[in-house]
N, C-alpha and C positions, 0 to 999 in steps of 0.2 A: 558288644556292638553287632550291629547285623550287617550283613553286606554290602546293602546298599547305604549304610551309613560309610563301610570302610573307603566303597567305590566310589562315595562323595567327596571323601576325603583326599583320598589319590587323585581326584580329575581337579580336584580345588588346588591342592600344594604345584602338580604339576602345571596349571594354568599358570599359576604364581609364579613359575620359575621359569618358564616359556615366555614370558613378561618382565624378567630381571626385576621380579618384585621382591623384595625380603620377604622370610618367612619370619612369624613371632617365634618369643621364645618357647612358648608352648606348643606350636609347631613342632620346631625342632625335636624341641622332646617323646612326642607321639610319635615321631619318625624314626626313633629309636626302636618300637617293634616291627619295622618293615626291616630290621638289620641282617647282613646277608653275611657280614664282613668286620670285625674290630680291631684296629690297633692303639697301642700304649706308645704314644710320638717320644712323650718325658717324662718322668714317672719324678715325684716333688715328697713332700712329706702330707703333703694335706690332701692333695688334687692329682690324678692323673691326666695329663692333654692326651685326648684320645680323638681319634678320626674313627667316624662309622661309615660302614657301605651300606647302603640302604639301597632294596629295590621298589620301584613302582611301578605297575606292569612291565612291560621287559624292558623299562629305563635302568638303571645305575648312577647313584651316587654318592658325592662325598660329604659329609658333614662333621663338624667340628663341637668338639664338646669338653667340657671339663667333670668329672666324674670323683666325688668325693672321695675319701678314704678315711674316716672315721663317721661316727654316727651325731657329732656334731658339725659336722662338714657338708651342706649342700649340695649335689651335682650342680654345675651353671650350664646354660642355654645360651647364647648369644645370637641374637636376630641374626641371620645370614643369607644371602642366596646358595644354596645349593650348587657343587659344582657336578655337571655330568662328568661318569668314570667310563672306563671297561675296563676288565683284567686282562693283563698281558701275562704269559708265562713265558721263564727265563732260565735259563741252562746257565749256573755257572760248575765253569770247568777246573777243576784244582790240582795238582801234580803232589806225588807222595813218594818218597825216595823209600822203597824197602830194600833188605841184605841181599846180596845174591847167596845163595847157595855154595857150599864150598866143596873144593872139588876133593877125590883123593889120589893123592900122592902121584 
């Protein structure tokens, strides 16, 4: 692809969702190398449910997909709006009980 084919594409999808227009399923899929970000929501025997972060110029978003796991197994696509993200970073705090030291005598 060349550039301005990419940068037609990004002003197209992002019109699209600026419009609460669904995107196709082949959308969605071509959105998949803009990914910034993946997770495995549930992990199945056939299919993982996975959410991609996808960026387009310095938007963020979320998308939803199914991703095969064998090679008779399809990834699926489902038409969808695109939800806008940002990342938050989170401190979690944990408490760890170790021995004290033992004194002598």
């Amino acid at each position: 692809m060349t550039n301005k084919t990419i940068n037609d594409f990004e002003k197209e999808i992002l019109r699209k969702i600026d419009n609460n227009e669904p995107l196709t399923e082949d959308e969605i899929e071509e959105l998949l190398y803009y990914s910034v970000d993946s997770m495995v929501v549930n992990t199945g025997r056939w299919v993982n449910d996975k959410i991609e972060i996808v960026q387009l110029e310095h938007r963020t978003f979320s998308i939803e997909w199914k991703q095969g796991l064998t090679e008779n197994q399809e990834s699926l696509f489902a038409s969808q709006i695109p939800v806008e993200v940002k990342s938050v970073t989170k401190i979690i705090e944990t408490t760890e009980w170790v021995k004290l030291e033992q004194k002598n005598g």
